[in-house]
Backbone as a chain_set.jsonl record, in Angstrom:
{"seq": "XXXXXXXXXXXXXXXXXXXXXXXXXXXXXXXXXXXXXXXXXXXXXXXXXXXXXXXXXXXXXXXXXXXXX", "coords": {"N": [[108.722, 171.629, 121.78], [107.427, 170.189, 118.871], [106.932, 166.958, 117.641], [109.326, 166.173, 115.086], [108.323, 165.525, 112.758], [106.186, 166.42, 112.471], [106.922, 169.168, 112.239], [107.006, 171.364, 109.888], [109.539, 172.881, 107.051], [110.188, 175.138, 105.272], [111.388, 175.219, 102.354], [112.633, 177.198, 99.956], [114.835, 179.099, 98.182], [115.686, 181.456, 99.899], [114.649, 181.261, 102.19], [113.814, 178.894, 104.44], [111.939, 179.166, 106.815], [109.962, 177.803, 109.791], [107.501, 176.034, 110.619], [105.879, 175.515, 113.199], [103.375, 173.446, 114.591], [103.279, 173.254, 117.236], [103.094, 175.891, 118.167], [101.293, 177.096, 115.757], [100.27, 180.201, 113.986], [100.586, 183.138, 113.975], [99.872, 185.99, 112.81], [98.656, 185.21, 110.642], [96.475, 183.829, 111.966], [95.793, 181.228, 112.627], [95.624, 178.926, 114.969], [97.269, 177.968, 117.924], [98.415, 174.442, 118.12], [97.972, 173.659, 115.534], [97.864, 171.106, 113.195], [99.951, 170.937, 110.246], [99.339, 169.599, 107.749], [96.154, 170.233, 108.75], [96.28, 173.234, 107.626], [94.737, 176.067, 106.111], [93.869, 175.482, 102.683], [94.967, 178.242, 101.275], [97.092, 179.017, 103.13], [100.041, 180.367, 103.226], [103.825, 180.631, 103.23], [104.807, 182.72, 105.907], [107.259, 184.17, 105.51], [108.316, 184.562, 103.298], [106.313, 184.206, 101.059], [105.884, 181.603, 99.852], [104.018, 178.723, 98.948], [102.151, 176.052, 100.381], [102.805, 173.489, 99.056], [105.553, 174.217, 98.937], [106.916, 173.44, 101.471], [108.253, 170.854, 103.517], [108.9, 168.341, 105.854], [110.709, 167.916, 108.598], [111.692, 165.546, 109.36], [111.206, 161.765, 108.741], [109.226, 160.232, 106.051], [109.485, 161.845, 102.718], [111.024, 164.3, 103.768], [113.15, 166.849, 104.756], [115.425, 166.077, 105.376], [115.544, 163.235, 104.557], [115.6, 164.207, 101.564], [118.317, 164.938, 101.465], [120.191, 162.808, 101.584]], "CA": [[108.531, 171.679, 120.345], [106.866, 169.319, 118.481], [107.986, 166.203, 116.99], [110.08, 166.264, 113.602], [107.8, 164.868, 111.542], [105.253, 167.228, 112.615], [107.544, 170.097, 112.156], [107.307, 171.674, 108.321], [110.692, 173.702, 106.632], [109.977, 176.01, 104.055], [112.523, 174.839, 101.363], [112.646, 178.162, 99.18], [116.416, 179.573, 98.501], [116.3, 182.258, 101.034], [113.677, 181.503, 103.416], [114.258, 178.563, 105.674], [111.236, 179.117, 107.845], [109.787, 176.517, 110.044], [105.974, 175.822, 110.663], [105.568, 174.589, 114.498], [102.474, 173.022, 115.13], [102.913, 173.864, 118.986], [103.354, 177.86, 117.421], [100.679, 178.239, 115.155], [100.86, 181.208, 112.965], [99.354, 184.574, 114.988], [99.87, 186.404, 111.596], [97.721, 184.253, 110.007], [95.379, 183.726, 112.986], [96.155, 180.213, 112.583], [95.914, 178.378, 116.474], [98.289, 176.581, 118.218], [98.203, 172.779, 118.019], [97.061, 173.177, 114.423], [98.815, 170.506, 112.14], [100.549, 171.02, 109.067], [97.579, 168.991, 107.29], [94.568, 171.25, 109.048], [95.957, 174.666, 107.492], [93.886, 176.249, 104.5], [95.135, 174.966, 101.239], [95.623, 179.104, 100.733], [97.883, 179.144, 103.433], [101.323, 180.446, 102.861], [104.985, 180.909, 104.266], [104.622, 183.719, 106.12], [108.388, 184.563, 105.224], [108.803, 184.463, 102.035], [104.688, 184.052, 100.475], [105.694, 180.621, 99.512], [103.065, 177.61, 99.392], [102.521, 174.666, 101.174], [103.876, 172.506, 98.447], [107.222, 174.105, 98.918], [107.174, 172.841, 102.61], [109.007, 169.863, 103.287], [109.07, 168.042, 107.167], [111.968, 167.965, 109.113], [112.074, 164.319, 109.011], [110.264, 160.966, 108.022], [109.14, 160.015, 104.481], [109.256, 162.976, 101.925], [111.295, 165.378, 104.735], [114.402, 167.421, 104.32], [116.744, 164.59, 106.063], [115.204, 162.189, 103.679], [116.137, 164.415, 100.391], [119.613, 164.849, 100.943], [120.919, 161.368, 102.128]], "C": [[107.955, 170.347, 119.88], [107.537, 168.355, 117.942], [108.139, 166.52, 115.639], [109.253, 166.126, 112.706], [106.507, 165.814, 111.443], [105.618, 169.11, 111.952], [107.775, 170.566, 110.531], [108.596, 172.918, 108.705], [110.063, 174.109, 105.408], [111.386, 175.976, 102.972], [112.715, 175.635, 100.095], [114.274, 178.464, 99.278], [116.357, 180.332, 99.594], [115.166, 182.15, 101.882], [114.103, 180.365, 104.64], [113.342, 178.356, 107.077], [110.686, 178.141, 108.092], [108.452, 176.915, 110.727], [105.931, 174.698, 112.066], [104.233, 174.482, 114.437], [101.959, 173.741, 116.738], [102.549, 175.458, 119.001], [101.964, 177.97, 116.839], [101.082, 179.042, 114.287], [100.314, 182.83, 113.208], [98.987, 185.165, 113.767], [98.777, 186.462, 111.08], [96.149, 183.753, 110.232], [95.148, 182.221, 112.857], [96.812, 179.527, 114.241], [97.373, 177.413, 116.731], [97.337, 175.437, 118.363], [97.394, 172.506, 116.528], [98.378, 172.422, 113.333], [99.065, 170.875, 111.216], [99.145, 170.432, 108.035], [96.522, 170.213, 107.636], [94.828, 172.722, 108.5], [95.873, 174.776, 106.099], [94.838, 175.974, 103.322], [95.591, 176.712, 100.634], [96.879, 179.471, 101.545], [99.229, 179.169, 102.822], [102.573, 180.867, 103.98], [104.633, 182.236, 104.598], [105.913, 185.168, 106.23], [108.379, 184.984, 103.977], [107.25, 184.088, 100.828], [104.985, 182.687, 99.854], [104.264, 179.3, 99.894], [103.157, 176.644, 100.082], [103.068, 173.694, 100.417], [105.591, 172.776, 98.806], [107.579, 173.623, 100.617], [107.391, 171.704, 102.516], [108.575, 169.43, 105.216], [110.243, 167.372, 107.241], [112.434, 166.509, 109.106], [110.911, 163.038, 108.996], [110.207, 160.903, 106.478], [108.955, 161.616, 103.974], [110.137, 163.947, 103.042], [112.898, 165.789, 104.348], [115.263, 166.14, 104.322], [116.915, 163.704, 104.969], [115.781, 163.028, 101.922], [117.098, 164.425, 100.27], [120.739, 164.088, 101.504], [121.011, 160.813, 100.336]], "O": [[108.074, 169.396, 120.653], [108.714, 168.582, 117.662], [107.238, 167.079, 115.013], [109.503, 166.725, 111.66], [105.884, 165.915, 110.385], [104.855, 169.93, 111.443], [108.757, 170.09, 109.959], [108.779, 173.571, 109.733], [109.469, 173.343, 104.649], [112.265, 176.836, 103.017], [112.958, 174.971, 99.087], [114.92, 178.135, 100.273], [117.072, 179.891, 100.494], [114.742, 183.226, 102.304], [114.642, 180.776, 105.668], [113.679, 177.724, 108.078], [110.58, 177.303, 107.196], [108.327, 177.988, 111.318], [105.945, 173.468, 112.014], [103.702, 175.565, 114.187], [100.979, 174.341, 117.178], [101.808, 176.028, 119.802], [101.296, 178.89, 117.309], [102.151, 178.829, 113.714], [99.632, 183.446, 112.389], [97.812, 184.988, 113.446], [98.009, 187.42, 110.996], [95.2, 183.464, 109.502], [93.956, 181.981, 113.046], [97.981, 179.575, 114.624], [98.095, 176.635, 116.109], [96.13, 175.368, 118.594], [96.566, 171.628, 116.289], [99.397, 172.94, 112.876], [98.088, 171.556, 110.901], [98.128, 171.081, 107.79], [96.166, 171.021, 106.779], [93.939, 173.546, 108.712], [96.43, 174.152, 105.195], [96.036, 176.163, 103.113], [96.399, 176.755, 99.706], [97.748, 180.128, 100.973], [99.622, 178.284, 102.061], [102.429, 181.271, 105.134], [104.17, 182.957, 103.714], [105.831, 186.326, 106.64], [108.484, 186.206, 103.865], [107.533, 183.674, 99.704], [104.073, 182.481, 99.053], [103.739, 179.148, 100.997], [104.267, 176.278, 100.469], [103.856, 172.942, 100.989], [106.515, 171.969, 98.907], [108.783, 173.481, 100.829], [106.892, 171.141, 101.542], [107.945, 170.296, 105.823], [110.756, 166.578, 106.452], [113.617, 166.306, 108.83], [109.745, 163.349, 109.239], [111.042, 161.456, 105.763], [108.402, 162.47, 104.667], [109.294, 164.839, 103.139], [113.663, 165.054, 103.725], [115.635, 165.43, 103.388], [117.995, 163.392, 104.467], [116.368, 162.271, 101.149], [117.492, 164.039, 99.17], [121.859, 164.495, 101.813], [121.499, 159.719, 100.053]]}, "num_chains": 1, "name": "protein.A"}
């Protein structure tokens, strides 16, 4: 898996889903090894139709860890 910081969380009440890099998005047709950064600004959760603003990374500046310390 990729590292943390690479790793987006979908921070919606009931979704929760997580955006691997190493994954991709088949769905979507979205490759593996594509960063968080490189996917279309229409991209969305593919859980829950949320946006990329509501994604958060697992840790580093701005990342879940970091909001609720």
């Amino acid at each position: 898996m990729a590292e943390p910081e690479k790793v987006y969380q979908c921070q919606t009440v009931n979704c929760g889903c997580l955006y691997d890099p190493d994954r991709g998005d088949r769905r979507r047709k979205i490759p593996k090894n594509t960063d968080f950064s490189e996917l279309p600004e229409k991209w969305c959760c593919p859980v829950c139709g949320a946006t990329k603003r509501r994604f958060r990374p697992l840790a580093g500046p701005g990342s879940v860890k970091d909001e609720h310390q």
